[in-house]
N, C-alpha and C positions, 0 to 999 in steps of 0.2 A: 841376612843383611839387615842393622838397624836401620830404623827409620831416620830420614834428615830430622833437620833441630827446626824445632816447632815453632811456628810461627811468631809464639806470644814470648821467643828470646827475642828476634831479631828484627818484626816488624817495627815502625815507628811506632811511639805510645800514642799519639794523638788518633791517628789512624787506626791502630790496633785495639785502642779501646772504644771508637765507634763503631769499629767493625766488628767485633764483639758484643757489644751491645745494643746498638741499634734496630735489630734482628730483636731483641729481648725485648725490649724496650715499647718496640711495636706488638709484638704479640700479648705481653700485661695489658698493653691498651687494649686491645680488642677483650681480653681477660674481663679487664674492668667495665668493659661497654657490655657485655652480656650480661656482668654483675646487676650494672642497673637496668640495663631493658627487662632482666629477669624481675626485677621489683619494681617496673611500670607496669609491667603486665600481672603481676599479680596486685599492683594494685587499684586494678579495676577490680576485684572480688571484694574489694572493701579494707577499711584501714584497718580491720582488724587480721586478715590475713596478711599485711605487711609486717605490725608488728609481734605476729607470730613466726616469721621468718628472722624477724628481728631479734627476737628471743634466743629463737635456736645457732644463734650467732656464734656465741662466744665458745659451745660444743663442739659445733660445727669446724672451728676453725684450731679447736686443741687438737683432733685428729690430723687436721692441715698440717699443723707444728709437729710433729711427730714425722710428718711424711718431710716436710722442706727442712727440719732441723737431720734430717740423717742424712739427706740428698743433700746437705751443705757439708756436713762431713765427709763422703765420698767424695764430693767434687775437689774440696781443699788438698785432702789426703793426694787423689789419684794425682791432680795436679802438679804436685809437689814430688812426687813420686817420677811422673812423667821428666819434668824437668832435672831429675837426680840420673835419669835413662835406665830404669830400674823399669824393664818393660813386664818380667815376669811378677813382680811384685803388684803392678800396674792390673795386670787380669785377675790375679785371687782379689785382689779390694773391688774388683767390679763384680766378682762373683758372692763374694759376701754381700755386697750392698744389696743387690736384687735378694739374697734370702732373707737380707732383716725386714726387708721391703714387705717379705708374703707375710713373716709374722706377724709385723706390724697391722696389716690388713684384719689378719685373723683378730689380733687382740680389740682393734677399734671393731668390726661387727658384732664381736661378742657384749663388749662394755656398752658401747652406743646403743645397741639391741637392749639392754635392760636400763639405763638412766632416761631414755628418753623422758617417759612419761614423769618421773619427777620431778626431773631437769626443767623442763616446762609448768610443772605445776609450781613449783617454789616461787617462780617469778610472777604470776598472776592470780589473778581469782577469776578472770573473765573465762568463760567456757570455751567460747567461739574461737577464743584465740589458742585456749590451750589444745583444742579439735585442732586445728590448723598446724599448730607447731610440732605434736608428737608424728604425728602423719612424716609432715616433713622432715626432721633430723633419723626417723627409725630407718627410712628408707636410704638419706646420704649416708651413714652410715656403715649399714650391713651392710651395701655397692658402693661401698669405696675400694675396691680392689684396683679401679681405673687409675685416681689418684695418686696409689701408693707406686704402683708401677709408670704411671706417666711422667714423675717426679723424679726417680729413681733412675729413668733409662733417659731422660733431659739430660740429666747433670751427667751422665757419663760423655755425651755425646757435649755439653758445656765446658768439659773439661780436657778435648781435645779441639777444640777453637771451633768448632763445628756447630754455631749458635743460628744458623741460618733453618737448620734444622727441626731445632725447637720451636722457630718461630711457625715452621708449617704446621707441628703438632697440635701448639695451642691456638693458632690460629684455625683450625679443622675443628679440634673440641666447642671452642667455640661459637662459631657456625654450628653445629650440629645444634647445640643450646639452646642457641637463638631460634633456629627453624623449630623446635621441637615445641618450646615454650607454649604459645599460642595455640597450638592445636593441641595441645595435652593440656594444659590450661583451661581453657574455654569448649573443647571438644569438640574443635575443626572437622571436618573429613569424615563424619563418622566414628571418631573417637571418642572415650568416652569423657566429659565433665572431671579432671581432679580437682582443681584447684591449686591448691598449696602442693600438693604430694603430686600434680603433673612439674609441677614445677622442680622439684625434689627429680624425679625421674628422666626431666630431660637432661638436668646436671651430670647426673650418673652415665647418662649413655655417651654425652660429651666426653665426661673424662676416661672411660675406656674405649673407646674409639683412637683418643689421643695417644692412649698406652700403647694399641697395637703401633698406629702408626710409628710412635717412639722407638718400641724393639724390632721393628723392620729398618727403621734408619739404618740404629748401629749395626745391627747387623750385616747391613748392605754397605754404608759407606763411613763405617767407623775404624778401620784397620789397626788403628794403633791400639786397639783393645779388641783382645779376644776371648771373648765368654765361652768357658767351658764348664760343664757338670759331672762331666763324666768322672768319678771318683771323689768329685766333692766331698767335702765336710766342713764344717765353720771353723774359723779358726776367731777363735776368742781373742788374739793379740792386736790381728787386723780388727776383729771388730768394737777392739777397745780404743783402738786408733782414731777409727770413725768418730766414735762417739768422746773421742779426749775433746774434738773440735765441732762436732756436732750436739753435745748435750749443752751446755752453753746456749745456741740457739734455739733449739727444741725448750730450753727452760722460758728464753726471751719470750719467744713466742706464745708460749703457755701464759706467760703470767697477762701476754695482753688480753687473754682471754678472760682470766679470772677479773682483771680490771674490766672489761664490756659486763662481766658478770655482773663485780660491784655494781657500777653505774649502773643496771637495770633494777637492781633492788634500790639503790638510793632514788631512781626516778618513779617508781612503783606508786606512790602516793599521786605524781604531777599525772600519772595516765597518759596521757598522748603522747608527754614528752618521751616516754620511751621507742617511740614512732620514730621523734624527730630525728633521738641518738642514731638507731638503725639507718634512718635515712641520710644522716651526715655520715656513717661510715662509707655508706654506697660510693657518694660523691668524694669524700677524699679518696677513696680507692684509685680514682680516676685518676688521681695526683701523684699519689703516693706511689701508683705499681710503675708506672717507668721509671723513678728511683730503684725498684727494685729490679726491675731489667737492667738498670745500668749497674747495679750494686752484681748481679752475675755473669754481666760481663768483667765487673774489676776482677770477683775475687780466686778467678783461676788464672789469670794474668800474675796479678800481685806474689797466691800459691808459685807458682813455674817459676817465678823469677826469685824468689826468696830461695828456692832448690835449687835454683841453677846459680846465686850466689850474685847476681844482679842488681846492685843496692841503687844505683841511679835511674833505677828502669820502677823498683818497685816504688820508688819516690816520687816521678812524674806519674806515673799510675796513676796515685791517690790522691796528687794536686789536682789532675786534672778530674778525677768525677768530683772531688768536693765541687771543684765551678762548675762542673755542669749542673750538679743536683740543687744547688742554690739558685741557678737559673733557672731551672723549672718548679721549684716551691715558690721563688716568687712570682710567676706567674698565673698560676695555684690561687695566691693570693690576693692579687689581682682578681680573676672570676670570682671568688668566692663574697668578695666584698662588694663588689660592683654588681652582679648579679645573683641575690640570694634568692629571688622571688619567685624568679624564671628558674634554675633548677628544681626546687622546690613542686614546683609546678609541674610538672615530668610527671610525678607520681600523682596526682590527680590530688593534688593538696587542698583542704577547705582550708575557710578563714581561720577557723581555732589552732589549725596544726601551723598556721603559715604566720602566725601572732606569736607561735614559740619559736619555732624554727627557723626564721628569718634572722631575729638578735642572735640566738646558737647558734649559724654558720658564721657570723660576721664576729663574732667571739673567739672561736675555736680555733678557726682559721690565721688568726697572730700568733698561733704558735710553729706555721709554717716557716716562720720566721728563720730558725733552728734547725725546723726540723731532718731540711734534706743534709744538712751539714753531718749531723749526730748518725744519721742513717748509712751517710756512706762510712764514716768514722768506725761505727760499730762491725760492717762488714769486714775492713781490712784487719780490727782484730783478731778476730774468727779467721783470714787467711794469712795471717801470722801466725796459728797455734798458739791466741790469748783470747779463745772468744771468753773465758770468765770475764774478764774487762765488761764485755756489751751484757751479759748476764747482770754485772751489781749495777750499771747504770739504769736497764730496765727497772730493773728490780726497786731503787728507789725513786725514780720517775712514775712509778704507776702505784706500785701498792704503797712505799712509805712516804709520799707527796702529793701523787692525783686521788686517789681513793678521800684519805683523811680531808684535804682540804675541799672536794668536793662536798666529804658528808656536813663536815661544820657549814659552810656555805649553803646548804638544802636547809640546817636549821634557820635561817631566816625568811622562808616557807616564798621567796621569789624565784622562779625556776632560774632566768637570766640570771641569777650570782654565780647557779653551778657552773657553766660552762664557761665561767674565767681560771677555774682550778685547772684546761687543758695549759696556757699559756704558761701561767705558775710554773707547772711541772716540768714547760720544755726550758724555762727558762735552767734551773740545777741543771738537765739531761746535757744542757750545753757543756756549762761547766765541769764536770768531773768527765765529758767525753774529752776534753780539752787537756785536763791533767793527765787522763792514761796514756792520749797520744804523747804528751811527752814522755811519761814513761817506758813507752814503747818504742820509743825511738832511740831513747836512749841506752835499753836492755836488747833492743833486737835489735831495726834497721840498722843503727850506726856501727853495730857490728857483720855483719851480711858482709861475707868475700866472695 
């Protein structure tokens, strides 16, 4: 007996994509509240330990890309699949995603396990920071097996409307985070003193935690996907599939990385200011991740209904997260400008860091302007099968626009010039996200029966 038609044909889309994302949306937040209480609490150990976490940023988060650039191709794929009722084709793409998953794992402890210490050294000369920073990325790292499996076994369980469930994962990880922090951190209870690398290790224990909890879900209340092993083997076709729609973001993601990288060597000379960078990513995190909770609610809605041939359904989709995602960057924007002093402050800010960092948030932050618009923009590419689209936009919004005109701007040796290079860059990102979507509508949506 197939299964009835799945919710994200025939519920309402207003309804369907809160209900979808709201669940998402709430659990990035709490994501992102760990993010920063993890860098309140580390930094009471001194601002050199922040921006040694700081540092290991842009690492840190190209494994991330690797793990949510494949879990977005699973999810497009299986979606898509789902809605075509192609149920047996549905369980092999769930059983490959989880194998690219462990290899993936294996390659980032291997790789991460030997760049650390350089990765870290290129960006500073300070000691105490690069002490702090190897510590911490060796260890995210080689224990990122939570990660790649918590990411992996999300998006199966995203991709059958079942986002209620993520939200307990990451919500659980999180929590664990948080309780851990402090006492590995500081060496509550009898534990002992890490510092940076306690910090590093309550991450770890969060995101496998998550993972089990992850593959207990599906297991238990995922039915429309049935993982099996027994006889497996990979199949190169499906897992070129994956990655037709998931290297595209995996690329996206990657290059925001090497852009944090840039901007830590262009800020290398201002010193603190590479404090400040780090701690402005903290806080827009805050912003930015319920965009991307709503951005995983859209894009296995939009996937289903592109399969199931649904052209008016995947067009109210994507009108409605653009308003939502512009109503919450300008809110975003709001905080950020009204209140730079008091976030700031959270991390145990002095006057020198809060003299830089006060003009860089109220700078940065105008290019929120754009930017939920282009975010949601870029995801319904990737659940069309165009994520190249949101690839050349990254791609010239960070490395042939922000990079460049931040470095020229660092030559006038005043830190505040650099961080008007962010708005610059969202200003193009709008633009040619603007052209594709016609493009896009005109080669795909307007054809969709």
């Amino acid at each position: 007996m197939k299964p009835q038609e799945n919710k994200m044909g025939v519920m309402p889309i207003g309804k369907l994509l809160i209900s979808m994302s709201l669940p998402m949306m709430i659990s990035m937040l709490v994501q992102a509240l760990y993010n920063i209480v993890d860098s309140i609490f580390v930094a009471q150990v001194g601002e050199y330990a922040v921006r040694a976490i700081s540092l290991a940023f842009p690492a840190q988060t190209l494994m991330i890309a690797v793990a949510v650039g494949t879990g977005v191709g699973i999810n497009a794929l299986l979606s898509k699949t789902l809605g075509q009722k192609d149920f047996d084709k549905a369980n092999h793409i769930a059983a490959n995603g989880i194998f690219i998953a462990i290899v993936c794992y294996i390659l980032a402890a291997l790789i991460g396990g030997f760049i650390a210490e350089p990765f870290m050294n290129s960006q500073t000369d300070v000691i105490e920071v690069r002490k702090y920073g190897i510590s911490y990325l060796t260890i995210c790292c080689v224990c990122s097996i939570g990660i790649f499996l918590q990411i992996t076994f999300e998006r199966l369980l995203q991709s059958t409307g079942k986002t209620l469930f993520t939200m307990i994962t990451q919500g659980v990880g999180a929590l664990i985070n948080i309780i851990l922090d402090p006492i590995l951190i500081f060496g509550l209870f009898g534990a002992p003193r890490l510092e940076a690398a306690g910090a590093a290790i309550a991450t770890v224990t969060g995101q496998i935690v998550a993972a089990l909890l992850a593959i207990f879900f599906n297991l238990k209340f995922n039915p429309e996907i049935h993982i099996k092993f027994r006889g497996f083997s990979p199949n190169i076709h499906l897992i070129g599939q994956i990655y037709a729609v998931g290297a595209p973001s995996i690329i996206v993601q990657a290059i925001g990385s090497v852009m944090t990288y840039g901007m830590n060597l262009i800020l290398s000379s201002f010193g603190i200011a590479q404090t400040v960078f780090g701690l402005y990513f903290k806080l827009q995190s805050f912003i930015f991740m319920p965009i991307f909770g709503l951005n995983n609610g859209m894009v296995p809605i939009i996937a289903y209904n592109y399969g199931a041939g649904h052209r008016d359904r995947v067009i109210q989709t994507l009108k409605s997260a653009i308003y939502y995602a512009v109503i919450i960057m300008l809110v975003g924007l709001v905080i950020m400008e009204v209140f730079p002093a008091q976030l700031l402050s959270m991390f145990n800010a002095k006057e020198e860091l809060l003299a830089i960092g006060i003009p860089a948030l109220r700078t940065i932050c105008l290019s929120f302007i754009f930017a939920g618009y282009c975010i949601v923009v870029g995801s319904a590419f990737q659940a069309l099968g165009n994520g190249i689209y949101s690839m050349i936009v990254s791609i010239a919004r960070q490395l042939i626009v922000l990079l460049p005109v931040a470095y020229l701007l660092s030559l006038t040796k005043n830190v505040a010039n650099i961080w008007w290079a962010f708005p610059i860059a969202e200003l193009m990102s709008v633009a040619m996200s603007s052209y594709f979507l016609w493009r896009i509508n005109k080669e795909v949506i307007s054809k969709i029966k």
